[in-house]
Structure formats: structure tokens, C-alpha cells
N, C-alpha and C positions, 0 to 999 in steps of 0.2 A: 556564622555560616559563610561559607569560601564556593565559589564555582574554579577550578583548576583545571585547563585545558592544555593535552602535551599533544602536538605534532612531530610527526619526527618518519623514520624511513621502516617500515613495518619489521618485525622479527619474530620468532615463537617465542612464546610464554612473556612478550614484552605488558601484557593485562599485569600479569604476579609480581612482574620487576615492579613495576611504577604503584601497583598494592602495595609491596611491602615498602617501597623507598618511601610513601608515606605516612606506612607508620610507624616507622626511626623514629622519626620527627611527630608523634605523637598525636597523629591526626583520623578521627574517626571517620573513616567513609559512610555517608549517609546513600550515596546513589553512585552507579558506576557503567560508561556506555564508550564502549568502541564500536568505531568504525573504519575500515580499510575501502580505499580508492583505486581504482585500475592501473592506475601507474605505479602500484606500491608503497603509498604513505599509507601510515595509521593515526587517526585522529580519536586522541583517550580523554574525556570530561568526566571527571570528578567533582560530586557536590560532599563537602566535608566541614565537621564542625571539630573543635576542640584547639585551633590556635586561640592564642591570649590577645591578638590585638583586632580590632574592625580594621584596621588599617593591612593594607596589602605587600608593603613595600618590606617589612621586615619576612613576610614569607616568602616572597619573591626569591630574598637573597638567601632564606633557610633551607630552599628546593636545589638553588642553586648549589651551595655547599655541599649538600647531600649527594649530589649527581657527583660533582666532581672526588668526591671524598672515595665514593664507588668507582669512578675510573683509576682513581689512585691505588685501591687494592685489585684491579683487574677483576673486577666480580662479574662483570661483563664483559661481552666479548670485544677483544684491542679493536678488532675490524668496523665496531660499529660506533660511529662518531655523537655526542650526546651534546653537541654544537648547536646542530639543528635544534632539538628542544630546547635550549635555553632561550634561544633565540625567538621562538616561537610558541613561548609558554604563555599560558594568559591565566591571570588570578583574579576572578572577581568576585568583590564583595555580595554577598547576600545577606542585610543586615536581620534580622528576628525580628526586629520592633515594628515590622511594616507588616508583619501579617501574624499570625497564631500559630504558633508551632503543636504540630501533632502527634504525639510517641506514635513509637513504633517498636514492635515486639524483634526487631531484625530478621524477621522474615515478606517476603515479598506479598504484597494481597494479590497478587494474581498467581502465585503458583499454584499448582494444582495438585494433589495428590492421586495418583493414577488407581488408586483404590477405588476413588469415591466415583469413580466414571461406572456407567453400567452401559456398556457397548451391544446396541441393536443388528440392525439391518446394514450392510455395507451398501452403503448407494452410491459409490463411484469408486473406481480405481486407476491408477496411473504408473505409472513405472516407477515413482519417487517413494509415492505415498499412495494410502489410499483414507476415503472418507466412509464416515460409519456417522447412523444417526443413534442417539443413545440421551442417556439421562444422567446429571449432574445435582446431585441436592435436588432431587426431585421435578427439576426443570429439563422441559426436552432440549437437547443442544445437539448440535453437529459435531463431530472427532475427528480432524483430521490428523491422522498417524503417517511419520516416516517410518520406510521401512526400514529397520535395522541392518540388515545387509548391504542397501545403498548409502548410509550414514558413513561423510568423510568429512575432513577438516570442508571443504567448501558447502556439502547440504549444511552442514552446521550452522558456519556464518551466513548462510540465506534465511537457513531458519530462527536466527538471531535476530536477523535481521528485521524481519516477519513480526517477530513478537513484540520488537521494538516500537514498530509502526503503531501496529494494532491498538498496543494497549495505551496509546495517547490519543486515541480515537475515540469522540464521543458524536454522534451525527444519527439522525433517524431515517437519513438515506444511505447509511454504510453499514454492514453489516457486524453486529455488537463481537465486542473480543469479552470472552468470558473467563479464559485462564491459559494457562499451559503447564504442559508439565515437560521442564528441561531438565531431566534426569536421565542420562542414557542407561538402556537402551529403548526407555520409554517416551520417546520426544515425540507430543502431540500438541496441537490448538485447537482448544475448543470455542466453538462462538455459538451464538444463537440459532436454533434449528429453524428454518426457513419454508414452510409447509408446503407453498406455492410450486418450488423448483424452479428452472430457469427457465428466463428469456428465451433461450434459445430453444431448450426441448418442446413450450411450447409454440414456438413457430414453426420448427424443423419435424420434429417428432408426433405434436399432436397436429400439425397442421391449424392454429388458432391462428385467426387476423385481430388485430387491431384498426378498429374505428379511428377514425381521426382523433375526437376526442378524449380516446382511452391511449391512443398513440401519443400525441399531446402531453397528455399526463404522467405517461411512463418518460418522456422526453425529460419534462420537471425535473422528475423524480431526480433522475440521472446525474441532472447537470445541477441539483442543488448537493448532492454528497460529491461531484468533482468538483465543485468550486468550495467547498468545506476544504477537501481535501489541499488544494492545489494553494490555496490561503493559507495552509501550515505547511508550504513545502513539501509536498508529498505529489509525486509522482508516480502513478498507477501503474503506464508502460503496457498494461494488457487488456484495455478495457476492450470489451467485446461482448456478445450478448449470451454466450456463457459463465460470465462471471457478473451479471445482473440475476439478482437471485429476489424471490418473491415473498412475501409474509400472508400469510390466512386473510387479510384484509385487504390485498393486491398494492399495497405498498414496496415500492423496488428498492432495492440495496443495492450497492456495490461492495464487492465480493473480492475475495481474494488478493492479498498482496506478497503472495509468493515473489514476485518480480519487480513489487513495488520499491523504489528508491527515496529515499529524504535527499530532495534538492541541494538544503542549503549544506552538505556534510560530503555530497559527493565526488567532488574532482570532475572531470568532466565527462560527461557519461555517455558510453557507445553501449550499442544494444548487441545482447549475447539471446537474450530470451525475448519471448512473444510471439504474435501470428500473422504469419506474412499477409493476411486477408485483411486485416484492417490496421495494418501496420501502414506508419507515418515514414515516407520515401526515406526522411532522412534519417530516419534509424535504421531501415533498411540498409542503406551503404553503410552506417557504422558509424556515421558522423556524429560531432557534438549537437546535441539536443535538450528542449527544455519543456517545460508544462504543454507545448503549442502540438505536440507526437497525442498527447492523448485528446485534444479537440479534432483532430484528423479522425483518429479512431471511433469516435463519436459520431460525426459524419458519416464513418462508413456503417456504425451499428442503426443509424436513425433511417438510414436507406433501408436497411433491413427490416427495421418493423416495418415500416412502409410499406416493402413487395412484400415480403415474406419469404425471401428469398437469401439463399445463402451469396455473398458477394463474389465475381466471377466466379460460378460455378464449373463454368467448362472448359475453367483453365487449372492447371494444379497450381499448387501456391507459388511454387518458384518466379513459374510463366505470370501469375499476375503479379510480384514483385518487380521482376522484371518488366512490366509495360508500365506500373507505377511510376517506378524511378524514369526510368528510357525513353516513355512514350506516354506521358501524362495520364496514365489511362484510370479510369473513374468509372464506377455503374453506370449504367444507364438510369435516369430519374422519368417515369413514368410521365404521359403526356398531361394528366389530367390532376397532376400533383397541385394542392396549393402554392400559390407563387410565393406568398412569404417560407414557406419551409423548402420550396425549391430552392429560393435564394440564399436561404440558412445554411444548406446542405452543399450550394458552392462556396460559400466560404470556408465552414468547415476544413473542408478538403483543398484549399488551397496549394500550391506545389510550396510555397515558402511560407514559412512557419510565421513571420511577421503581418500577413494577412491574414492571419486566419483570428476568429472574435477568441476573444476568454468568457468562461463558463458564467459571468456575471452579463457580458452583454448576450450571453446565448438565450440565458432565463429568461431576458427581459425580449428579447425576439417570440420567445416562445407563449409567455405571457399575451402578449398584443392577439400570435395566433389563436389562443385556448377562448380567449375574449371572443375574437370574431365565428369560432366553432363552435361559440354556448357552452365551454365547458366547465362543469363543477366540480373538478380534479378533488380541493380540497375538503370535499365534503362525504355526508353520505354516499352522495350518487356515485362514489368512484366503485364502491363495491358492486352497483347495480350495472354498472358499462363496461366490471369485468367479470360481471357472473357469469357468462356463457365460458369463459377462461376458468373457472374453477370449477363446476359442474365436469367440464372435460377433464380436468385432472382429477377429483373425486374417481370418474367413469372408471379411469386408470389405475386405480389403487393406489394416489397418490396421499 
């Protein structure tokens, strides 16, 4: 088994070129993942079995062959030069003997057959998409469906993108990926249906506070599926307190990677999406940025639970971007806040990303606090410190 990696300058239908150039050369695709970068490269990994040797250096020069063998009959277009990937092809061994190889029927275990969906109540909509709760093989799950008349070549590759993420997610703070079905003009993700609903509706909507200690916990919650996350290179970009979503036992997830990027694949990344309210300055201006945009954002959602309050509210988002970037500008943090989460909350939010903690020393700040607030996050008692939270949702016909 072979890992084959081709970089090169992006073009249509360049996925089917580089399929079929290897299978001239007799080579079975086991797995196959593009990704395209802002500046126009495309980066293609292929994991493939059926060469004859462990050894890499006779494929090396058979990809080679084959490319050029293809410029020579002009199968491709004169204009696009096939330099670049030779130059920047990578073949790595994946030997058998080190682990168990497991057949497979050449179908994917996550697709999803849009039959087997039984589509409920629509409980959210948006311009792109919209989300329906519904049932899967008997299990309740969430649908989130594109709408077929916004489906172009770019919702595509976000929602390729999406699925990509998702489905190498395994975390009991991130919200479960259960399938999808990438058949147009049926393209949906399904995940695990979320009983509780969000962070946000109940701060904003039902007006619910968080206890220190239940605040505390939801804090945890948070920052152990961003530091899951941000350990496999993934990058959130929209963390906010609508995309913290809750389970029947008041356990938080993170939610949504509509806008989510995989670091190590990306080029260097400017932001096009997200919310100017708890967006990190330097995505704001567009700048290169890294994991340090979603511990900003975190800071600004943990001030939120805090007040209960949406962050400058009596400013529109542009004007609070604007004093972001401009004019340092920050919530105001309540007089009577504990001093270690006051302190948490300014680092956080630091103006440069190199101050601010990573998601492993935030847990362990968080920790210290939950200790000195008595709190028993991992236990029973978490359902008993957010029962007044789900009595109000019940009340609602949640």
C-alpha cells in the first residue's frame, strides 16, 4: 500500500486526470482527497494498493513516465505545465505488515442513502441550507440539507470540505458525524440530533444564566473538543455560542464545520466567513492566521456566558470589527467576576495571537477554577446544576 501525494496549479476535472493516469499504471485507489488553497494550488492524496514493489523509487519514475507520456500525446491542456508535480509528488510507503488490513465492499461507510432518512421538523434555516431533525436507521439525528438551487462548483467544495472534516472526527465534545449523502441533487449531513439546542438560544432566547459552576463546566466542555480538534489540525474559524449545541444530559459539543479548515493542507489562510462579534482582529483584516483566531473567539463566547449577553450589542457588527481591529476594543468584564477567569478572558482576547494560551493551558486554568468553585462538572451533579436549563427548554417544546 502507497500514500501518493500530487501538488500542482488547480484546473477542472484535474481529480479524473490524476484517477485515471493511475490506473494506466495499474494501481487501485483505496482512498482519494483533494484540496484547493486560495492562491490556486490543488493538493490530490491518494492511498493505493496494487504496485509490485514496497520500494517507492520504481513508482516514483512510473508516475513520472506516465505524466510525461500524457504531455506527449497532448491529452492535456499545452497551457498547463506538469513540472510542478513531478517536482512535488510525494510516494509514501504504507507497508500491510504493521497493521490488519480490512476489505472493503468499495463503497464508503459513511454514505448515506437519502431513502433511509425520514425528515421531521425543520428547525433552522439559512440561505444555503437549511436543518431538519429527523431519523436515520431508527436513531434521531439532525439533516442538514443544501439547497439545490444555491449548489455551485464552490458550495460544493465547502461541503466536501465539511464532510471531510467531520468524518475523521471522533470526540464526545464535538458533535458526532453520522453520514452524508453526496449525490446531487440530494447533498446533506447528517449528525447526531442534539436535544438540548444551543448555547446561544438558551442565553439569548430563553434568557438562562449560568452558575459559575455550570459556566465552569460548559467552559470544559468547550475547550476539551477545541483542543481535540486544533491537535489534528483543524481549525474551527466560527466558534461562537450558536454553534455550541447541547445533548439531553447537558454535555456541550461543537458544532458546525461549515467554515472549518484543516490547517496542515491549507496555504495560508484569510478569512472570507464568520462573525464579526467574536471574530479574531486578525481575520478580520484578512490576514494570515492560525489555531490562536479560535481561542480569541472563545474568550469572546466565555464572556457571554458570563453576562448573558450578546457581545457589543449596541454596536452593529461592522462598528464592533472595527474598534476590534482600530481601537483594541473588548466587552467589558463585570466587576465582581472571579479573578482567575477575569484573567483567563484577557488573555484570551489578546490583540496578538502569540499571547494568547492554547486550548490545553486554558483547560488546565479552568480546572484550578472549577476546584476552587466546588465544581463536579464530571459527574452526576452536572445534570443537577443544569436542570433549571432544561426544565426551560422542556417548558418550550424543546
Amino acid at each position: 500500500m502507497h500514500e501518493i501525494t500530487f501538488s500542482t496549479i488547480d484546473k477542472p476535472k484535474l481529480l479524473s486526470e490524476l484517477t485515471s493516469l493511475l490506473g494506466e499504471l495499474g494501481l487501485n485507489i483505496q482512498e482519494a482527497h483533494a484540496f484547493s488553497t486560495n492562491d490556486g494550488y490543488s493538493l490530490d492524496v491518494f492511498v493505493v494498493v496494487g504496485w509490485h514493489d514496497e520500494e517507492t523509487e520504481d513508482l516514483v519514475e512510473a508516475v513520472q513516465k506516465e505524466i510525461g507520456r500524457i504531455e506527449e500525446t497532448q491529452a492535456w491542456s499545452s497551457s498547463h505545465s506538469w513540472s510542478t508535480p513531478v517536482e512535488n509528488m510525494q510516494i509514501a510507503e504504507n507497508p500491510a505488515a504493521d497493521r490488519v488490513e480490512i476489505p472493503t465492499d468499495g463503497s464508503s461507510e459513511w454514505e448515506i442513502d437519502v431513502k433511509l432518512l425520514k425528515f421531521g421538523n425543520k428547525v433552522a434555516s439559512g440561505s444555503y441550507g437549511d436543518l431538519y431533525r429527523g431519523t436515520y436507521c431508527s436513531q434521531d439525528v439532525a439533516i442538514k440539507v443544501l439547497k439545490p438551487e444555491r449548489i455551485n462548483a464552490d458550495m460544493q467544495r465547502e461541503f466536501a470540505q465539511e464532510v471531510y472534516i467531520m468524518r475523521k472526527v471522533r470526540h464526545k465534545n464535538v458533535v458526532q458525524f453520522i453520514g452524508a449523502c453526496t449525490k446531487p441533487p440530494n447533498l446533506c449531513i447528517v449528525t447526531e440530533y442534539m436535544s438540548g439546542g444551543s448555547v446561544y438560544d438558551y442565553l439569548h432566547k430563553h434568557k438562562g444564566v449560568f452558575k459559575l459552576p455550570a459556566l465552569v463546566g460548559v467552559a470544559m466542555d468547550v475547550s476539551k473538543g477545541m483542543s481535540y480538534l486544533h491537535q489534528n489540525n483543524i481549525i474551527h474559524r466560527d466558534l461562537k455560542t450558536a454553534n455550541l449545541l447541547m445533548d439531553e444530559n447537558g454535555t456541550v459539543k461543537v458544532a458546525d464545520f461549515g467554515v472549518a479548515r484543516v490547517k496542515a493542507q491549507s496555504g495560508v489562510m484569510t478569512a472570507e466567513t464568520g462573525t464579526y462579534r467574536w471574530m479574531a482582529p486578525e481575520v478580520i483584516e484578512h490576514k494570515p492566521y492560525d489555531h490562536k483566531a479560535d481561542v480569541f473567539s472563545f474568550g469572546i463566547l466565555l464572556w457571554e456566558l458570563l453576562t448573558g449577553k450578546i457581545p457589543y450589542e449596541y454596536l452593529t457588527p461592522l462598528q464592533a470589527a472595527v474598534g476590534v481591529v482600530q481601537k483594541g476594543l473588548r466587552p467589558t468584564i463585570p466587576k465582581h467576576t472571579h479573578a482567575k477567569l477575569c484573567e483567563l478572558l484577557q488573555k484570551c482576547w489578546q490583540q496578538d495571537p502569540a499571547q494568547r494560551p492554547d486550548f490545553s493551558e486554558i483547560l488546565e486554568t479552568l480546572q484550578r477554577i472549577s476546584e476552587e468553585v466546588g465544581d463536579e462538572h464530571e459527574g452526576k451533579h452536572k445534570d443537577k446544576l443544569l436542570g433549571g436549563f432544561f426544565s426551560a427548554l422542556r417548558g418550550r417544546g424543546h
